[in-house]
N, C-alpha and C positions, 0 to 999 in steps of 0.2 A: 474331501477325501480323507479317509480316516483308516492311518497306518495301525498296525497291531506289531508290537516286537514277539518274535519268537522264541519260547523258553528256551532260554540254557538248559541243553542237556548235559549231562556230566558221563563220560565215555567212560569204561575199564576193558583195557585193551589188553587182547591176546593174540598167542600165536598159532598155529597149527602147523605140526611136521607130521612130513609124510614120509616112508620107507620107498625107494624106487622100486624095490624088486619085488614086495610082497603086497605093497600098497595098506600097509599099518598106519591108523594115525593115531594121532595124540592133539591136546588141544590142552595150551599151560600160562599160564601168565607172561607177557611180555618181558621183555629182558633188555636194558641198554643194549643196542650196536645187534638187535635181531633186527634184518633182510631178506625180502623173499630171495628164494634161491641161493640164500645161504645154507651150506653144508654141518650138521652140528654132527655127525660121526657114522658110526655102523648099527644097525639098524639091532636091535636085542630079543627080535619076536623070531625071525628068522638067517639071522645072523651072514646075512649073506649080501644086504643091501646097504647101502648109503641112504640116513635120513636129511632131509633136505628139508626148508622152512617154505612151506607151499603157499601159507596165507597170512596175513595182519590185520588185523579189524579189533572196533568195538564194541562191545554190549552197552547198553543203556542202563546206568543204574536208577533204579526207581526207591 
């Protein structure tokens, strides 16, 4: 039987915040101590929402 190792990929990870009220996002480079459903302030598209950290993930750099 004849194993194959799988390449290392090399991740560059981001965040995405969303506005609650208007549903605005943004999508920026990770940041030490970012958590989903972490609250980063008041929303500046519609000034009226809390943006909150909806997602973390990485891309693949090639």
């Amino acid at each position: 039987m004849i194993f194959s190792r799988k390449k290392q990929e090399i991740l560059d990870p981001y965040t995405v915040e969303q506005c609650t009220s208007c549903n605005a996002s943004k999508k920026r480079k990770f940041a030490e101590g970012d958590y989903v459903f972490k609250a980063i302030g008041n929303c500046t598209s519609c000034n009226n929402g809390q943006v909150t950290v909806l997602k973390i993930y990485g891309e693949t750099i090639k």
